[in-house]
C-alpha positions as CSV (number, residue, x, y, z in Angstrom):
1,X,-14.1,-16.5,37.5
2,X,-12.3,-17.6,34.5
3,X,-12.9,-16.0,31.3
4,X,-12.2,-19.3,29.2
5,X,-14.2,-21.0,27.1
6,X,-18.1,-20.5,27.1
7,X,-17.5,-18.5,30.0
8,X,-16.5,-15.2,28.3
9,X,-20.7,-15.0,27.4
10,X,-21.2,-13.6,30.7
11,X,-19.4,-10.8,29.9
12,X,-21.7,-8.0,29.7
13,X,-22.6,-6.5,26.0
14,X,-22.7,-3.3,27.0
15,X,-19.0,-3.6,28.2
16,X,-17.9,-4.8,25.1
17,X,-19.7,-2.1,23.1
18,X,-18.3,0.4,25.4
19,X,-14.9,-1.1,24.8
20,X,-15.5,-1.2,21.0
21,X,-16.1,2.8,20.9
22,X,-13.5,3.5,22.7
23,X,-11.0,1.9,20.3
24,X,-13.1,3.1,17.5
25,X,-13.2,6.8,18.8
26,X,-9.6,6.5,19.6
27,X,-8.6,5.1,16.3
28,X,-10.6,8.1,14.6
29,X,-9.8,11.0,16.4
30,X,-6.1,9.5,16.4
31,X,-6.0,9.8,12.8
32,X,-7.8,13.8,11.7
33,X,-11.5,11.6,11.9
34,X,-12.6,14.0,14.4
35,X,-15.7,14.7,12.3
36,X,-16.8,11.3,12.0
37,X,-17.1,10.7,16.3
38,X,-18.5,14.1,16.1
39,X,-21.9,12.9,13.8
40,X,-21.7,9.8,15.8
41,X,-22.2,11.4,19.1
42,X,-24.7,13.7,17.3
43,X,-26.7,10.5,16.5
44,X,-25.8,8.7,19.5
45,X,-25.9,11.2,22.0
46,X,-25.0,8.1,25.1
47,X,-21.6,7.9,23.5
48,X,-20.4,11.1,24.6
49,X,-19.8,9.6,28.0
50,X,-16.9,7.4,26.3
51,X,-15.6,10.8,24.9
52,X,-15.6,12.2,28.3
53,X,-14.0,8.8,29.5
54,X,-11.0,9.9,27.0
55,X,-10.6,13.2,28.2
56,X,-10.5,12.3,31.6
57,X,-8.1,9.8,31.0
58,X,-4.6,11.2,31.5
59,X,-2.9,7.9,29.3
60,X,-4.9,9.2,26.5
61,X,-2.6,10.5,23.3
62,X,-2.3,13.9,22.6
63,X,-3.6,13.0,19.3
64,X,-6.4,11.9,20.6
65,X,-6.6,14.9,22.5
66,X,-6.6,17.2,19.6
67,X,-9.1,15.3,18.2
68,X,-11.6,15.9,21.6
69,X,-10.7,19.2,20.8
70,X,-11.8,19.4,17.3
71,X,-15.1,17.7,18.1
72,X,-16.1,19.7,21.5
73,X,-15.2,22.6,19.3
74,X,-17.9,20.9,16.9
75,X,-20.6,20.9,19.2
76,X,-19.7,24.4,20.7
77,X,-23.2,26.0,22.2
78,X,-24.9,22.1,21.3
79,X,-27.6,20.7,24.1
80,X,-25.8,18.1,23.8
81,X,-22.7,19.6,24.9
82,X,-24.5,22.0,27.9
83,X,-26.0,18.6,29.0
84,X,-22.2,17.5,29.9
85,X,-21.5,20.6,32.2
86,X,-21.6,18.5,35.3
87,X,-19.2,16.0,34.2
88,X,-16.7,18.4,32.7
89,X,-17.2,20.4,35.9
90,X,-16.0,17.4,37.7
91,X,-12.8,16.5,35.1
92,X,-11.9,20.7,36.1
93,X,-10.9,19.1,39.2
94,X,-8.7,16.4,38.1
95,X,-5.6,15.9,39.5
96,X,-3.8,16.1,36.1
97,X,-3.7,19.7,34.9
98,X,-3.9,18.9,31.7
99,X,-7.5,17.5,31.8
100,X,-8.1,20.4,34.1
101,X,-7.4,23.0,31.5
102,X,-9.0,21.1,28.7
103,X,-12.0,20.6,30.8
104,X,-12.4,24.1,31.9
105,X,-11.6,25.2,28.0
106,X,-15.1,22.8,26.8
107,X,-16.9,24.6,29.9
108,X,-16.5,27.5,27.9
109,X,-17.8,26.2,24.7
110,X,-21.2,25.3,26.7
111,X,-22.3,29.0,26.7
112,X,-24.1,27.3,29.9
113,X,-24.3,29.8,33.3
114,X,-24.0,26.5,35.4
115,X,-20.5,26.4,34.1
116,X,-19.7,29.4,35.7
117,X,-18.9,28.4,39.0
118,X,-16.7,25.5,37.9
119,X,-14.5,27.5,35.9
120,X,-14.6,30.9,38.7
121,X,-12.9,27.9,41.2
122,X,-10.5,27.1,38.6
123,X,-9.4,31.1,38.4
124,X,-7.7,30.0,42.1
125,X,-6.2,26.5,40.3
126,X,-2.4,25.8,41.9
127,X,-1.7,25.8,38.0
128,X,-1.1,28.9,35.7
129,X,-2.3,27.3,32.3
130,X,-5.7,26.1,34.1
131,X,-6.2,29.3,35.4
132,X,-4.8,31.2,32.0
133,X,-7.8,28.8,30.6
134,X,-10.2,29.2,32.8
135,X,-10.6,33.0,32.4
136,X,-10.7,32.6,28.4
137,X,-13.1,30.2,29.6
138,X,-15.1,32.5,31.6
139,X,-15.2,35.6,28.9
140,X,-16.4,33.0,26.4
141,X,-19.3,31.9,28.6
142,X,-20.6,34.9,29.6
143,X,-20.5,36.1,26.0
């Protein structure tokens, strides 16, 4: 289906929202605005999930990256972070490292014991900086 016209009113709103944040997020954290996604994922807790969607995209910028960083650093020990164990146990075992060790890294600022056994498999990752990570991780967690 064509997307000319009146036809682009189909489109889902919550796609273009989604779509909206993104660039927002990304123009933010590009730019040393991490603080400014991190009070709007405090307030809007659902747009973590685009957050995630960043980190566990391996196109993303390294800026942007940093700035991730910066805000999961943020909400260190947060609800709101513990709540994203599962999904950040799932970007541990992304095929690019990189997201690996980053994921692994935030599994450690949960102070959550279900992040445990994501980031004990990651101690046997085929790469050294996920598993150099990963037992930072682990010491972190477990206080």
């Amino acid at each position: 289906m064509s997307m000319t016209g009146n036809n682009w009113r189909i489109f889902p709103r919550w796609m273009m929202e989604e779509h909206e944040i993104d660039i927002h997020f990304i123009a933010l954290l590009s730019t040393g605005r991490a603080a400014e996604v991190t009070e709007r994922v405090q307030r809007e807790p659902a747009t973590m999930q685009v957050l995630l969607a960043l980190l566990g995209d391996e196109r993303t910028a390294l800026s942007v990256r940093i700035g991730i960083g910066v805000v999961m650093e943020d909400l260190a020990g947060s609800n709101l972070l513990q709540q994203q164990v599962d999904m950040l146990g799932k970007l541990s075992q992304h095929k690019d490292h990189r997201v690996r060790a980053d994921a692994c890294h935030y599994l450690g600022l949960t102070y959550d014991a279900g992040a445990l056994p994501f980031l004990q498999n990651a101690l046997q990752d085929p790469d050294a900086e996920v598993r150099e990570v990963a037992e930072e991780a682990l010491e972190i967690a477990q206080g």
